[in-house]
KEVOVO-448611 format. One line per field, with one value per residue: x, y, z of N, C-alpha, C, CB in turn. Coordinates in steps of 0.1 Angstrom, whole numbers, plus 2048, in hexadecimal, padded with zeros to 3 digits. Glycine has a CB too. Example, Ala and Ser with C-alpha at 12.3 -4.5 7.8 and 13.67 -1.06 7.14 Angstrom:
# KEVOVO-448611
neast: (884;880)
nnorth: (7C7;7EA)
nup: (84E;847)
caeast: (87B;889)
canorth: (7D3;7F5)
caup: (84E;847)
ceast: (884;881)
cnorth: (7DF;800)
cup: (84E;84F)
cbeast: (871;88D)
cbnorth: (7D3;7FA)
cbup: (85A;839)
//
This chain:
# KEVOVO-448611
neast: (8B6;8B8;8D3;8D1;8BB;8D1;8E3;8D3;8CF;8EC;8F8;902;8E3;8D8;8D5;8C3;8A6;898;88E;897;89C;880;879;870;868;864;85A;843;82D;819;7F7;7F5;80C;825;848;84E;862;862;84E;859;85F;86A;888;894;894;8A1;8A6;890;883;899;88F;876;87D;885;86C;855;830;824;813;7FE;80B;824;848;865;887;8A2;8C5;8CC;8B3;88F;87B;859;846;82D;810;7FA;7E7;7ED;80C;816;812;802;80B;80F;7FE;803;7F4;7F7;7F2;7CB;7AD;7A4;7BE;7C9;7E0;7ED;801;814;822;832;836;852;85B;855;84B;836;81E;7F9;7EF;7EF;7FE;804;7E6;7C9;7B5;79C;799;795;798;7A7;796;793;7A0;7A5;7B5;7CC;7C8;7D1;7BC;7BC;7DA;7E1;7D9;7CE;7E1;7CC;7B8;7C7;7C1;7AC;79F;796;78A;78A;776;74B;740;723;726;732;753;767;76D;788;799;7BD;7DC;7EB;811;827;82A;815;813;806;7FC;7EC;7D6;7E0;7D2;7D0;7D8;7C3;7AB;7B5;7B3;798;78E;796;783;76C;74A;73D;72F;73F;748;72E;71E;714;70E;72B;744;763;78A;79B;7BD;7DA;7CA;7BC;79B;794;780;76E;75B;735;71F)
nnorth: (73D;756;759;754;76C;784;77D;784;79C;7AA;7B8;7D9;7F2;7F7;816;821;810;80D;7F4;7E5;7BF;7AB;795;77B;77A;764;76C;781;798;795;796;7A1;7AF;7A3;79B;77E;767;74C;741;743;758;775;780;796;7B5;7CC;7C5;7C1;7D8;7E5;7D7;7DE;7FD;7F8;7F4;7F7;7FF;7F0;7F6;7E0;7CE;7C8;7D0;7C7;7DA;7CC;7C5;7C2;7BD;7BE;7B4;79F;7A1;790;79E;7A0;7AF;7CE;7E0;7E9;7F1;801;809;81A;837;85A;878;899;8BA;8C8;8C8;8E0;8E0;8C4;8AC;88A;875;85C;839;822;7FD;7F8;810;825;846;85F;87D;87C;886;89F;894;87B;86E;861;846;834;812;7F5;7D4;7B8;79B;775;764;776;78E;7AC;7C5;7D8;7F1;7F7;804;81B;81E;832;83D;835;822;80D;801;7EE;7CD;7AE;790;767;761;766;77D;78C;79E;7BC;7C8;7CA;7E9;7FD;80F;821;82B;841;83F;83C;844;835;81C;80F;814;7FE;7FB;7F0;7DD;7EB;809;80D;810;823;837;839;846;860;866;878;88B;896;8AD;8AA;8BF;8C2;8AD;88F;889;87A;863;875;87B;893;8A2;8B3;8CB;8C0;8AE;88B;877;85C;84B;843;84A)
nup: (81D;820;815;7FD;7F6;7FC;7E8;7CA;7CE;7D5;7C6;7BA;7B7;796;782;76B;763;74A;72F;741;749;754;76C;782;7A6;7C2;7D9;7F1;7FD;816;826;843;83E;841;830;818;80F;7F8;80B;824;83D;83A;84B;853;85B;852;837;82D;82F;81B;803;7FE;7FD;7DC;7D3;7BA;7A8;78C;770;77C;78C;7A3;7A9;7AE;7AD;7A4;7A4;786;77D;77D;795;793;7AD;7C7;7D6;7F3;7F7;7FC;7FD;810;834;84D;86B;884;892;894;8A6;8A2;8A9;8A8;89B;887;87E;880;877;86F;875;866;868;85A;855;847;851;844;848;84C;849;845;825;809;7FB;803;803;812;80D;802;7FF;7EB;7FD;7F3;7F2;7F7;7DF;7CD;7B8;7B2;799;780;76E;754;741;744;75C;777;798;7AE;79F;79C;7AF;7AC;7AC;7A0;79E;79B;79B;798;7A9;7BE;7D5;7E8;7E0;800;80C;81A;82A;81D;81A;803;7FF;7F1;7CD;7C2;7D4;7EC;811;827;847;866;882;898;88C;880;894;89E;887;884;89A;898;886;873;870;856;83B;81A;7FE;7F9;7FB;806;828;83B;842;84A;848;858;851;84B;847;830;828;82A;81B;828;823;826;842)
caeast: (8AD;8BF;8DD;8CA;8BF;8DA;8EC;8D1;8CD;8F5;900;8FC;8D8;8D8;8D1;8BC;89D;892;891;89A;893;877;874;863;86A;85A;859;837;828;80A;7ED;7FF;81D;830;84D;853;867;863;848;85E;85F;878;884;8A1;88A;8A8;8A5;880;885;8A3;888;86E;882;885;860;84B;829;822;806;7F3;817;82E;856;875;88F;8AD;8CF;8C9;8A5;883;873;84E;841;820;80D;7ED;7DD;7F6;81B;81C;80E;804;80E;808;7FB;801;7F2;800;7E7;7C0;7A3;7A5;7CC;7CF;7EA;7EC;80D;811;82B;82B;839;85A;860;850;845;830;810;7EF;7F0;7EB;80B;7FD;7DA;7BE;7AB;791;79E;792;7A0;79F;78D;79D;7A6;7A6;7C5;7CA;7CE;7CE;7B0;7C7;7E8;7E2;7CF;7D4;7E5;7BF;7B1;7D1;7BF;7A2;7A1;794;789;787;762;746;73F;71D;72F;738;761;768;777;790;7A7;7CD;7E4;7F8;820;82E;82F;80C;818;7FC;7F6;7DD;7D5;7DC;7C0;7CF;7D6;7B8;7A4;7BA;7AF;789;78C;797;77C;765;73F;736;72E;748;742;71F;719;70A;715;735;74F;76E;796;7A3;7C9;7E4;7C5;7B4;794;797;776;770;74D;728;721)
canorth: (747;766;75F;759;77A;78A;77C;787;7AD;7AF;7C1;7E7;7F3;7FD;827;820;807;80F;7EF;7D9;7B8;7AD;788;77B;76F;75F;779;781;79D;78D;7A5;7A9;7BA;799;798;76E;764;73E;740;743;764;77C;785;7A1;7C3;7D5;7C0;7BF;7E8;7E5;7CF;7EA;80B;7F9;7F0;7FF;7F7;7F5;7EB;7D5;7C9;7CB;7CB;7CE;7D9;7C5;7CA;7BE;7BB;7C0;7A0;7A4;796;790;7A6;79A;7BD;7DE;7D9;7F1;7F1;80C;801;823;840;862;884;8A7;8C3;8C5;8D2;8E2;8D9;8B7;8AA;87D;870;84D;82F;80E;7F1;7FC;815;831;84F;86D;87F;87E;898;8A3;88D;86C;86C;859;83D;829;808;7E7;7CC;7AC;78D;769;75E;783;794;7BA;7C2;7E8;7F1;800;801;82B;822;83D;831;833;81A;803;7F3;7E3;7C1;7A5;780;760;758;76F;782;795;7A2;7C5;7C5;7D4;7F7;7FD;81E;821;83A;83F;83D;844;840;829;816;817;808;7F9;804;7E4;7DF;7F6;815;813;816;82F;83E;83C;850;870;868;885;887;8A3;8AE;8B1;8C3;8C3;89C;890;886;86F;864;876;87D;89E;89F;8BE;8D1;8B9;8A9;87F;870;84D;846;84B;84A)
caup: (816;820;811;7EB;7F1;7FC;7DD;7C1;7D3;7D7;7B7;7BA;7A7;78C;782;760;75F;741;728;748;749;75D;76D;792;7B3;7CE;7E7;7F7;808;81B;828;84D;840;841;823;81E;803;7F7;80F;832;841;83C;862;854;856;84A;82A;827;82D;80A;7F8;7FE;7F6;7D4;7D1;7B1;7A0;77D;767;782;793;7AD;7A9;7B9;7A5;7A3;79A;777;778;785;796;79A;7BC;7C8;7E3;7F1;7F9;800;800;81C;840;85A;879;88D;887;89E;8A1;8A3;8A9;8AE;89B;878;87D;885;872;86F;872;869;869;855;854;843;85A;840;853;846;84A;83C;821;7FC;7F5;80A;805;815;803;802;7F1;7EA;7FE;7EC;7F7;7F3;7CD;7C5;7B5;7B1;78B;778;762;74B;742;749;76E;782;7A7;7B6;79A;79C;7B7;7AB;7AE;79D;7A5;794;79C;799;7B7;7BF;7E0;7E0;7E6;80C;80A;827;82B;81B;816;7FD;803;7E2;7C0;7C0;7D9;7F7;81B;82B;850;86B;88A;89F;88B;879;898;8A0;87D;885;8A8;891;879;877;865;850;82E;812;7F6;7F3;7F9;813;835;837;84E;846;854;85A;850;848;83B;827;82F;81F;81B;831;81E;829;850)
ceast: (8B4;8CA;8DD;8C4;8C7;8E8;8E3;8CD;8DB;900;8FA;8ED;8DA;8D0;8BE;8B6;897;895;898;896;885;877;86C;86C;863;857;849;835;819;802;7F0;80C;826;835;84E;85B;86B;85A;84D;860;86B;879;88E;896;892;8A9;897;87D;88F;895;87B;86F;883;875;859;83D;82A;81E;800;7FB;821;83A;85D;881;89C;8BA;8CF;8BB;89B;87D;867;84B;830;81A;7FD;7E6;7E5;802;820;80E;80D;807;80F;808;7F9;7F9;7F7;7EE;7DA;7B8;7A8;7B5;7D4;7D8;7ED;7FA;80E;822;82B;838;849;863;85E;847;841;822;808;7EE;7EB;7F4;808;7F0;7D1;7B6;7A4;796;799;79B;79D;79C;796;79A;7A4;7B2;7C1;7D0;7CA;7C1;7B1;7CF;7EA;7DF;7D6;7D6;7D9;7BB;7BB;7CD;7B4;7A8;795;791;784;778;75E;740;732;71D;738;748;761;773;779;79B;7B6;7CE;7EA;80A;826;82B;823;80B;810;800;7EE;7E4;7D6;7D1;7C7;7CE;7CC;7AE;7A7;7B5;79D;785;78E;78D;770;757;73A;730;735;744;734;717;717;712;71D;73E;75F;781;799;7B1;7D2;7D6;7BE;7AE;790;787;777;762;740;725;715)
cnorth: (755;768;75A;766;785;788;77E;793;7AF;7B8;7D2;7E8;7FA;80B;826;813;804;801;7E0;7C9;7B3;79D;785;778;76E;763;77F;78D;79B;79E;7A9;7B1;7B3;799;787;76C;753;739;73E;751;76B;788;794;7AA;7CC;7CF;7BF;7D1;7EB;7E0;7DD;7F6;807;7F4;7FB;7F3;7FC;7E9;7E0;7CF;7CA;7C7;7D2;7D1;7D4;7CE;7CC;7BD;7C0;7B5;7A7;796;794;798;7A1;7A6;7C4;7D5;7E2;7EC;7FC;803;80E;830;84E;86E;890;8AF;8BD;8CD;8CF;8E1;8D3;8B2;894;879;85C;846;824;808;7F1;80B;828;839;85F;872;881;888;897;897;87D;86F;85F;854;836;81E;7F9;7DD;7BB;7A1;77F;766;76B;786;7A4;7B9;7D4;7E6;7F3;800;812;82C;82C;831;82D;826;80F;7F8;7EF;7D8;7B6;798;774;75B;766;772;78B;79E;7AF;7C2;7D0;7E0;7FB;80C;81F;82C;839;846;844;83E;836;81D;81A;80F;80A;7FE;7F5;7EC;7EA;807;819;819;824;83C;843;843;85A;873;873;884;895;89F;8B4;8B4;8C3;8B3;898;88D;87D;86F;86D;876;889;89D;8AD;8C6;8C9;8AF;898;878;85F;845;849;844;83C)
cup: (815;817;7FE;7EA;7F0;7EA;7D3;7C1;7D5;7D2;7BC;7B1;7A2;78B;77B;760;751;735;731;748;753;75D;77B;796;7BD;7D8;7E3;7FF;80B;820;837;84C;840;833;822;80D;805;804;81F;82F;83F;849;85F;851;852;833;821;824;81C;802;7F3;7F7;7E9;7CB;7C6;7AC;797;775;76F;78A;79A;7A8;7AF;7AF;7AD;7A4;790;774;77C;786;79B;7A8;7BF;7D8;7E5;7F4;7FA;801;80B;828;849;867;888;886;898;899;8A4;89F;8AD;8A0;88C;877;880;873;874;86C;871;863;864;85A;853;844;852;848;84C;848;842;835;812;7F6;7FB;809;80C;80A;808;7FC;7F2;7EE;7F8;7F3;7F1;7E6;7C6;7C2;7B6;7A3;788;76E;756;74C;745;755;772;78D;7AB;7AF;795;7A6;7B8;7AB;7A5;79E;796;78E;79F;7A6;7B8;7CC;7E2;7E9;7F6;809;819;824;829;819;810;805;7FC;7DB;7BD;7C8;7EA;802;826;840;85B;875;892;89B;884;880;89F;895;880;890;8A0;886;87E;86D;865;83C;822;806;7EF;7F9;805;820;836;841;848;852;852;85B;84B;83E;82F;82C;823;824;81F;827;827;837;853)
cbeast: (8A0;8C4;8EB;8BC;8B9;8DF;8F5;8CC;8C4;8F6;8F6;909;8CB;8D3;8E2;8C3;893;896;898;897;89A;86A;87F;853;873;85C;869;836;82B;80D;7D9;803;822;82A;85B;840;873;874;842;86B;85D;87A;891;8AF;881;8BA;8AA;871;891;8B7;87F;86D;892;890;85A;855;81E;82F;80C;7EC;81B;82C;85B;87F;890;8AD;8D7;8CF;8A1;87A;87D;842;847;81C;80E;7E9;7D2;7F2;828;81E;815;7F4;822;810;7E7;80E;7EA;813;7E7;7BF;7A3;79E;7D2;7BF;7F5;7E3;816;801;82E;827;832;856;86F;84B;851;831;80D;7E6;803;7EF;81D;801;7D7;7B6;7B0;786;7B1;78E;7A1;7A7;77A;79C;79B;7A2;7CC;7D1;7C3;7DD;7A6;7C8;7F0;7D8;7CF;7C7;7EE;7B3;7A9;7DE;7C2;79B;7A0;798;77A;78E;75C;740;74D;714;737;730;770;76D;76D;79B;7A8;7D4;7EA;7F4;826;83C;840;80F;827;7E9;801;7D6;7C6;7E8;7B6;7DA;7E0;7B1;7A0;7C8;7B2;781;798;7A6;775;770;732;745;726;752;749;720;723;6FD;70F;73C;754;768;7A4;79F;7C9;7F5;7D0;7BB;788;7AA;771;76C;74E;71A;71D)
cbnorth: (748;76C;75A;750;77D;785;76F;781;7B0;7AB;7BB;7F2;7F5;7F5;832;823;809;81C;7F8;7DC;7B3;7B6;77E;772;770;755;78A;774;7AB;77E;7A4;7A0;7C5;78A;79F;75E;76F;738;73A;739;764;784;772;7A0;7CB;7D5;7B5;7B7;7EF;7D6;7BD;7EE;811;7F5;7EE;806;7F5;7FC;7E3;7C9;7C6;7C4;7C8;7BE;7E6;7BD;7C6;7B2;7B0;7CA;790;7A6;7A0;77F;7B8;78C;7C0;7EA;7DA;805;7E9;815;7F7;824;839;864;886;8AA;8C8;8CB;8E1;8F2;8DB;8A9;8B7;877;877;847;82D;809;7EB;7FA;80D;82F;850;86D;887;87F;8A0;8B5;895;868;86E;85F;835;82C;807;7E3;7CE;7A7;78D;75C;750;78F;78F;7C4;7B3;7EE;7FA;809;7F8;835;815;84C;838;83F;821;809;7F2;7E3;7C1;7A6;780;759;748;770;78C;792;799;7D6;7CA;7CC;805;7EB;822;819;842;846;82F;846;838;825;819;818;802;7DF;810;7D8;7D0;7F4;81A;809;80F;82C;834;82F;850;872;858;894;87A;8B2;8B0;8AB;8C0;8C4;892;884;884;870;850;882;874;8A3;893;8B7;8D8;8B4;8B6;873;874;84D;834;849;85B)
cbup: (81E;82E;81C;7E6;7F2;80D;7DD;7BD;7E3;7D9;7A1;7B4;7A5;784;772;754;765;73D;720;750;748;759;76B;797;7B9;7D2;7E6;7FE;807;82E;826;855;84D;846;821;823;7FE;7F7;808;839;84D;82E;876;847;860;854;82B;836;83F;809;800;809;7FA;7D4;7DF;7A0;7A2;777;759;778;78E;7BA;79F;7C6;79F;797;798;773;778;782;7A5;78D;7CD;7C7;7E0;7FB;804;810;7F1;818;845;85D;875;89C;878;8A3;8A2;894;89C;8BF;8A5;871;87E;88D;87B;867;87E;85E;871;83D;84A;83C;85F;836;860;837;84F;840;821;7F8;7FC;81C;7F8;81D;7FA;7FB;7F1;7DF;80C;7E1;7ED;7FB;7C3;7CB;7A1;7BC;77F;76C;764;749;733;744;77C;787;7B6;7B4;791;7A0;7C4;79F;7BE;79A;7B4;799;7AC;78F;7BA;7BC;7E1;7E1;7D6;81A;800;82A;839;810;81C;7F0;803;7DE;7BF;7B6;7D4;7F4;823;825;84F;872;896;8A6;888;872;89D;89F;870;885;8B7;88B;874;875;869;851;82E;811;7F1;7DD;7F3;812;83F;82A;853;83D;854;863;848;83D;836;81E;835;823;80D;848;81D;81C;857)
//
């Protein structure tokens, strides 16, 4: 396994995408943060860390850019992971530092935002609403069979570029100790986080 992908990742990449081709491969990010490609694990985290750095969405789809191409992959909820989440300061200047999966590290801010996001339910996909979605409305979701079930909304952050992740069990409850309940902008009482100066709405208490 490793050494098919070491031999269709071993060309330098390419500068210019533009007009690339675009085909798939069988590589998997599950909803623990596990990469699997051909459905066994990939155990190299310096290579699941390379796969990552070249990771974009667009129009409803995940890809990796190639050498020569862009292969889309499949993600079952976030292609990222929190995996801890520290704090610095107190009060009106607590500050959220967090850590995923891929060893990305930054704080809660204007530039990472807090979300609300729909995690999908089994035989759901994630799809765009538009080929304009903004990153927020990139992660609706979709299902085969009709659903009168509202979808569960769980807490991400964005990373980059549209590109969000989901919170595992520990640092979430780590997330819900700093949660705080007031009233933002007018609206009624709600859980929210306090982060670099910006207060990220959790939903209604």
């Amino acid at each position: 396994m490793q050494d098919e992908l070491d031999k269709i990742f071993s060309k330098p990449t390419r500068r210019d995408y533009a007009g690339a081709r675009k085909g798939r491969i069988d590589i998997t990010i599950h909803s623990d943060g596990v990469w699997s490609y051909r459905g066994s694990p990939i155990l190299r985290h310096e290579m699941v860390k390379l796969f990552a750095s070249q990771l974009f969405f667009d129009e409803g789809n995940y890809y990796i850019r190639a050498p020569e191409q862009t292969l889309r992959i499949s993600v079952e909820d976030l292609p990222f992971l929190v995996v801890s989440l520290d704090t610095l300061n107190d009060g009106a200047n607590q500050q959220l530092l967090v850590r995923t999966n891929c060893d990305d590290q930054f704080k809660v801010d204007e530039a990472h935002p807090l979300k609300q996001l729909a995690k999908p339910a089994a035989g759901e996909r994630r799809v765009a609403s538009s080929s304009k979605a903004s990153a927020a409305s990139r992660t609706a979701t979709v299902s085969s069979a009709d659903s009168t079930t509202a979808p569960e909304l769980l807490p991400a952050v964005l990373v980059r570029d549209g590109l969000y992740a989901r919170f595992n069990r520990n640092s979430y409850y780590q997330l819900v100790d700093h949660a705080e309940v007031g009233a933002l902008a007018g609206q009624e009482q709600q859980l929210f986080i306090r982060s670099c100066g910006v207060n990220f709405p959790l939903g209604s208490c």
